[in-house]
C-alpha positions as CSV (number, residue, x, y, z in Angstrom):
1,X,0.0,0.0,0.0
2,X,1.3,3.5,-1.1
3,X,1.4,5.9,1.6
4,X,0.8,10.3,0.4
5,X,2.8,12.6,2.1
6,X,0.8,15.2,3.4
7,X,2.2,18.1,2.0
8,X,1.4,22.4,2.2
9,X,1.5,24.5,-1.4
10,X,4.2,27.2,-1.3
11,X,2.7,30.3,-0.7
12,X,3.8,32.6,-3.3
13,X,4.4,29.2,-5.7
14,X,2.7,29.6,-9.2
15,X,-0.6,28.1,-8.8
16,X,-0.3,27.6,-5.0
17,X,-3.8,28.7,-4.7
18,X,-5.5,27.6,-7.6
19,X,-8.8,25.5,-7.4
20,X,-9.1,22.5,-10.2
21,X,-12.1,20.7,-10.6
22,X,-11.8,18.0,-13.2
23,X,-14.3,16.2,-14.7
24,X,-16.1,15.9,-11.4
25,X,-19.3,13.5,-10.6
26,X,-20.8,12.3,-7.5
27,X,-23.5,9.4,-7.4
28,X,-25.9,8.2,-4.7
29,X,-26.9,5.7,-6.2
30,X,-29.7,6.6,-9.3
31,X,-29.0,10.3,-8.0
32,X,-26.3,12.6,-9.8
33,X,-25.7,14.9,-7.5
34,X,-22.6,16.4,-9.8
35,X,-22.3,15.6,-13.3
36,X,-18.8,15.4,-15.3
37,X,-17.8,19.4,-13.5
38,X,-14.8,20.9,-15.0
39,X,-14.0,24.3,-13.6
40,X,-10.7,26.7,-12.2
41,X,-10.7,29.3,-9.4
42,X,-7.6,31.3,-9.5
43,X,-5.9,33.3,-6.9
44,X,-6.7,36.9,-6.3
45,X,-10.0,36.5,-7.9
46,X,-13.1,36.4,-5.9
47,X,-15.4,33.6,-8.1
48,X,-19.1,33.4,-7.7
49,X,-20.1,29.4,-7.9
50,X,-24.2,29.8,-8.4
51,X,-26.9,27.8,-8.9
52,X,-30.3,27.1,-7.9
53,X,-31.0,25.1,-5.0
54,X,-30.1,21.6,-5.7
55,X,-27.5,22.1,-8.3
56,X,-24.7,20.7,-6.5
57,X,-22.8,23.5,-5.2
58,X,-22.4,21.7,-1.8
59,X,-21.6,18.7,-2.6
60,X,-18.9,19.8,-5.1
61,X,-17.4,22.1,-1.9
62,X,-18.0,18.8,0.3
63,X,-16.2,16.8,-2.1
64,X,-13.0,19.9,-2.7
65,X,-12.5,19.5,0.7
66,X,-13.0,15.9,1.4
67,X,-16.0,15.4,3.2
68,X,-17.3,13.5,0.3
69,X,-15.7,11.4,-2.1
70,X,-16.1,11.6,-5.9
71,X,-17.8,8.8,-7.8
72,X,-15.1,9.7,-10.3
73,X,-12.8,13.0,-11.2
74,X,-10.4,15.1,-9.0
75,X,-10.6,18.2,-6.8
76,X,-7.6,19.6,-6.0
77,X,-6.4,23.1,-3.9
78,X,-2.9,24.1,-5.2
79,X,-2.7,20.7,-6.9
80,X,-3.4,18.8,-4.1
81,X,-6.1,16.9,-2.7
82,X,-7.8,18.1,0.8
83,X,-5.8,15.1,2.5
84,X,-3.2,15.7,1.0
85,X,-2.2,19.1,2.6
86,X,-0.4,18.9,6.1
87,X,-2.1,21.9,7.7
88,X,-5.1,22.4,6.2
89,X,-6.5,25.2,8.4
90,X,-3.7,27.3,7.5
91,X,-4.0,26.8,3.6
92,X,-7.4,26.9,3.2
93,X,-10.5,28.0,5.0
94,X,-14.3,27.0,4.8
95,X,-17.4,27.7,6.4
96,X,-20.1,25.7,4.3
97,X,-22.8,25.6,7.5
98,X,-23.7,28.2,10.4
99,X,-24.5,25.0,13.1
100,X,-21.1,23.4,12.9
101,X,-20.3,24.4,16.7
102,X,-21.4,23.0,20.1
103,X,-24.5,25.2,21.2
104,X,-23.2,25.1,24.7
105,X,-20.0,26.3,23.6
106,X,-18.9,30.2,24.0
107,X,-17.8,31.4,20.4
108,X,-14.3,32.0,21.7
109,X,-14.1,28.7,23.0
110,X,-15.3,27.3,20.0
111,X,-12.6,29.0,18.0
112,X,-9.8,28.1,20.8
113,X,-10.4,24.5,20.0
114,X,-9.6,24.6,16.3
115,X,-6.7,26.9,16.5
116,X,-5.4,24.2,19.4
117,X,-5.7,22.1,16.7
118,X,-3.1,24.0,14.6
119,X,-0.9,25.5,17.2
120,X,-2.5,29.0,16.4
121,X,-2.6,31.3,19.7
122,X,-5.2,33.1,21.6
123,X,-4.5,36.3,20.3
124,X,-5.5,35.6,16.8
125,X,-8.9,33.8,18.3
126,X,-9.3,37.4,19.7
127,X,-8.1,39.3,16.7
128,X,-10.7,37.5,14.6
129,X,-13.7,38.0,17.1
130,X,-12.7,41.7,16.1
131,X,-12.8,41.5,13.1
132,X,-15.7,39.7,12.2
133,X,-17.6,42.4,14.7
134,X,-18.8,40.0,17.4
135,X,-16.1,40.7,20.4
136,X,-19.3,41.4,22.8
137,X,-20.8,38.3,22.3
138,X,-17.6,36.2,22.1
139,X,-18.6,34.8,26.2
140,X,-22.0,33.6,25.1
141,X,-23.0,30.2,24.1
142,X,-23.3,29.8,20.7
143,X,-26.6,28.5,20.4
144,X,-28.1,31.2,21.5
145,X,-26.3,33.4,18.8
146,X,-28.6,34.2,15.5
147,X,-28.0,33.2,11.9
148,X,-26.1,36.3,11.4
149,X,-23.6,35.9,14.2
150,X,-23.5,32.1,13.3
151,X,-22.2,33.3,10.3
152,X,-20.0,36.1,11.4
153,X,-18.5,32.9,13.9
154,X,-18.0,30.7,10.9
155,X,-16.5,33.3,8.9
156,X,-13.8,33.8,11.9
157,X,-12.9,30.0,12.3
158,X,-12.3,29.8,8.5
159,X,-9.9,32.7,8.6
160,X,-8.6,31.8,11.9
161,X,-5.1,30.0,9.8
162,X,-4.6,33.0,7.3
163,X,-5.4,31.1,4.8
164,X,-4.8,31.2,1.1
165,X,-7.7,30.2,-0.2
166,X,-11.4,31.1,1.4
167,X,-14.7,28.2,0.4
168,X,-17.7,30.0,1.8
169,X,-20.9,27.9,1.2
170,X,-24.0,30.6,0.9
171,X,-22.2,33.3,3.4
172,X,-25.1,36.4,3.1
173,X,-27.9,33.9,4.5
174,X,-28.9,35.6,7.9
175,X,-27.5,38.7,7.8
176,X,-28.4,42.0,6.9
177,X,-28.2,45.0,4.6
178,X,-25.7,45.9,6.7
179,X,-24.1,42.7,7.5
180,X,-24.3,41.7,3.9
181,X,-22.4,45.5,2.5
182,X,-19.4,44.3,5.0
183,X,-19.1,41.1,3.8
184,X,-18.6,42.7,0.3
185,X,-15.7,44.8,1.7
186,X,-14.0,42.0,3.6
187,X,-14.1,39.6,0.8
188,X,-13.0,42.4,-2.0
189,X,-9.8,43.1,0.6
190,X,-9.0,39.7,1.0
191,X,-8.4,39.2,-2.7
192,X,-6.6,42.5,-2.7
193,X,-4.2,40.2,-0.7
194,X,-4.2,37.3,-3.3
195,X,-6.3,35.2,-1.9
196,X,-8.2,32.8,-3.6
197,X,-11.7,32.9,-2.4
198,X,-14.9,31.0,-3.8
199,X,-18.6,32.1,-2.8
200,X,-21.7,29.7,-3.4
201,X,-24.7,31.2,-3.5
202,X,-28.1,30.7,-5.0
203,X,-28.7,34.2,-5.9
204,X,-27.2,36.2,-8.4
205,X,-27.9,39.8,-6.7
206,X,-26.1,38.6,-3.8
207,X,-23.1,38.5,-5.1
208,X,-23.0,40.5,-8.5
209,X,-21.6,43.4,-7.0
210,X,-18.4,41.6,-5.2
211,X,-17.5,38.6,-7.5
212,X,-15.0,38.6,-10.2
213,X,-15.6,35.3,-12.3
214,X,-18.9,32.7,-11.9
215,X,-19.0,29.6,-12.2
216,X,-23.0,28.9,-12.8
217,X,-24.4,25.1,-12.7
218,X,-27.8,23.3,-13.1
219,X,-28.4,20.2,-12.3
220,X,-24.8,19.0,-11.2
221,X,-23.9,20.1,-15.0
222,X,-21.6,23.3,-15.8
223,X,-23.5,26.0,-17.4
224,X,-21.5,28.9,-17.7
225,X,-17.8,30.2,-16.4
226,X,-15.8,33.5,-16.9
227,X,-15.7,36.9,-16.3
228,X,-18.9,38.5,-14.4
229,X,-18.9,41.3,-16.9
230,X,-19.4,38.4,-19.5
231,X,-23.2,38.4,-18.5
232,X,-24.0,41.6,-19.0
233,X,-23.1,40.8,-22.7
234,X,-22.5,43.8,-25.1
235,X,-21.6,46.9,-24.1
236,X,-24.6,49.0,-25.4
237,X,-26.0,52.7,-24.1
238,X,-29.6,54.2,-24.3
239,X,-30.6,57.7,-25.1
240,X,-33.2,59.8,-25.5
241,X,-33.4,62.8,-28.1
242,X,-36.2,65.2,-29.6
243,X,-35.3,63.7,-33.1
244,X,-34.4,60.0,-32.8
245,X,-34.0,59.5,-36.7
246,X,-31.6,62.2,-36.5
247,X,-29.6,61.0,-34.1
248,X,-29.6,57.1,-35.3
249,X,-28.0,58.7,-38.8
250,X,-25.4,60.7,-37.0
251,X,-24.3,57.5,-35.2
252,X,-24.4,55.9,-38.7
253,X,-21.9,58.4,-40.1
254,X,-19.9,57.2,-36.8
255,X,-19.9,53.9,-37.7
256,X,-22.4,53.3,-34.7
257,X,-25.5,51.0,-34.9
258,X,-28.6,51.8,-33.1
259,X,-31.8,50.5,-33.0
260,X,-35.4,52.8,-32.2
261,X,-37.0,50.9,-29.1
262,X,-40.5,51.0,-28.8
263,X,-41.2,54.0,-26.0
264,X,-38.7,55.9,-28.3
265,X,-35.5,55.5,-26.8
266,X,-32.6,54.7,-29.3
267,X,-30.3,51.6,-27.8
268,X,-26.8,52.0,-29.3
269,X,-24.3,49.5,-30.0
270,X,-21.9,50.8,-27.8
271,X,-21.1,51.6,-24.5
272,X,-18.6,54.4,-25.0
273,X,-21.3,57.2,-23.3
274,X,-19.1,60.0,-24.3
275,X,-18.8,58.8,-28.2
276,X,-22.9,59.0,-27.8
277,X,-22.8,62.8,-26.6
278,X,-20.3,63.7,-28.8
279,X,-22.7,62.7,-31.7
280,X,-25.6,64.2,-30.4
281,X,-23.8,67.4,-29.6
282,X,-22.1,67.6,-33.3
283,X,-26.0,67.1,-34.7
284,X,-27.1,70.2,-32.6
285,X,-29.7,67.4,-30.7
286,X,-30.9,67.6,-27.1
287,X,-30.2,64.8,-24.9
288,X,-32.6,63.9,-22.2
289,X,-31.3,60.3,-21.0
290,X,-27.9,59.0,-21.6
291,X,-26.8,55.8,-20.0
292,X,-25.4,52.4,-19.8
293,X,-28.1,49.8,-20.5
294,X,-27.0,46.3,-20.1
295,X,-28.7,42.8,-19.3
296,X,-30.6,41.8,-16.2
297,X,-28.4,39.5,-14.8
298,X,-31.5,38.2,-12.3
299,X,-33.3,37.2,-15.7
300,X,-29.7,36.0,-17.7
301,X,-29.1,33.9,-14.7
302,X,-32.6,32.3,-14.7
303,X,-32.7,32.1,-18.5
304,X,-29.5,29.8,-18.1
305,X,-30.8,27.6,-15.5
306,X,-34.7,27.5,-16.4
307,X,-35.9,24.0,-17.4
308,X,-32.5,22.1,-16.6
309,X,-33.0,22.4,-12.8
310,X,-34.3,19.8,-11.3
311,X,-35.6,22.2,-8.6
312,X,-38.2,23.4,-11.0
313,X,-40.0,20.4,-10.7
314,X,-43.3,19.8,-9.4
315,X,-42.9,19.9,-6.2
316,X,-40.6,22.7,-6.3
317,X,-38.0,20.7,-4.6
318,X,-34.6,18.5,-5.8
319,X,-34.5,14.7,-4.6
320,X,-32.6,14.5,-1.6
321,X,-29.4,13.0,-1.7
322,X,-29.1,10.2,1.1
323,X,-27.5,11.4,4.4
324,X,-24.5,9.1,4.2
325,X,-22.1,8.2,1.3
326,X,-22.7,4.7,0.1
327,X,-18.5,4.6,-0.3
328,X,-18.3,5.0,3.2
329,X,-18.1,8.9,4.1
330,X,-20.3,11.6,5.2
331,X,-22.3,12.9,2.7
């Protein structure tokens, strides 16, 4: 028998923090859970893994960090497999539930016992508490925090390592307007740092305004990945004019298409706002609206995911995947 050598990427190495997935499916028995994923995460970005409810995202994070084994494919942080690295906690951090803590449990003794686990001291337990806003109720028993402070608390044991890479399974639910708008800040100065940092979520407002790249699936199946500004689509601008033929054939003589919409605005092919005013200017026509106009991404995300979800069903619900791995590990 071949024994692996637990081993820790280089920080700094090329492609220390990268996320792999590889042609990655999970089975319980009839139930595909994740079907053939292929997908990257790379450091300093902050990527956006969405889907409907009972697409897969948790079981794919279950199964990148080992909690769940793959019917067949890899997952691998750095180029290494969850088991693989020798101190996990201080490569890579997760939070993928609120109610992983004893309820009788303070939160600072909660995060005392991990960082024992990693030789990590009291003073970061405390500097974390800080920085995740719940110093105050630090002393309490966790069970009587709310979902909020369940997730500030998972947020601080995931960070408690410094790691390179951040998995956060649905991190708004619970808190918020306020909550949610430092969340957004924490995560965007975190990658400012090169971290590597993947957000699941269900919900494509939650996370539009912080996320780099997405990763969207249906079904356990890969939908769409790249840049977020990929799904607003083309760059296009809509204005408003007393003499919309006259402007349209101005932009023509720019080499700009435009289109008349039906309540009379004129959507240009372009999103160069200034080009637009420029034109209108040179014609001697008065703007009264000028602006960007791109997609919906609400209604682009649901376009890509309507009728493959198997949450659109009937009874508006995915079949549940059985609580325990049939190859032997938690599911």
């Amino acid at each position: 028998m071949t024994t692996t050598t637990p081993t820790t990427p280089t920080s700094g190495a090329h492609g220390a923090g990268r996320i792999e997935v590889r042609n990655l499916t999970k089975r319980f028995g009839s139930f595909t859970a994740v079907d053939d994923l292929s997908f990257t995460v790379e450091p300093g970005r902050i990527t956006g893994f969405l889907g409907p409810n009972g697409a897969g995202k948790t079981t794919t994070l279950r199964m990148l960090l080992g909690l769940v084994r793959p019917t067949s494919g890899t997952a691998t942080i750095g180029g290494h497999a969850y088991h693989e690295i020798a101190a996990p906690l201080r490569v890579v951090g997760s939070a993928l539930e609120a109610t992983n803590f004893h309820p009788g449990r303070s939160g600072r003794d909660h995060l005392r016992v991990l960082a024992d686990t990693c030789g990590i001291g009291t003073a970061r337990v405390d500097e974390m508490l800080e920085l995740v806003g719940i110093p105050a109720a630090a002393r309490k028993r966790a069970g009587g925090y709310s979902m909020g402070m369940r997730q500030r608390l998972g947020l601080a044991a995931a960070m408690l390592g410094d790691p390179e890479v951040l998995i956060l399974d649905e991190p708004a639910n619970g808190l918020d307007p306020e909550g949610i708008r430092w969340l957004r800040g924490f995560l965007r100065h975190l990658s400012s740092q090169g971290k590597t940092i993947l957000v699941s979520s269900h919900m494509l407002q939650e996370v539009e305004q912080t996320v780099d790249d997405v990763v969207i699936i249906s079904n356990g199946k890969l939908v769409q990945q790249g840049p977020m500004a990929d799904l607003h689509g083309e760059a296009r601008s809509l204005v408003r004019t007393s003499s919309t033929d006259e402007l349209a054939g101005a932009l023509r003589v720019a080499d700009v298409t435009s289109e008349v919409q039906p309540d009379g605005g004129l959507m240009v092919h372009t999103g160069d706002l200034r080009l637009v005013g420029d034109v209108a200017l040179r014609a001697g026509l008065p703007v009264y609206e000028l602006r960007s106009a791109t997609s919906d991404l609400e209604a682009v995300f649901f376009e890509l995911t309507e009728g493959t979800n198997r949450n659109l069903g009937q009874g508006g619900s995915a079949p549940t995947a059985p609580s325990t791995d049939p190859e032997g590990v938690s599911a």
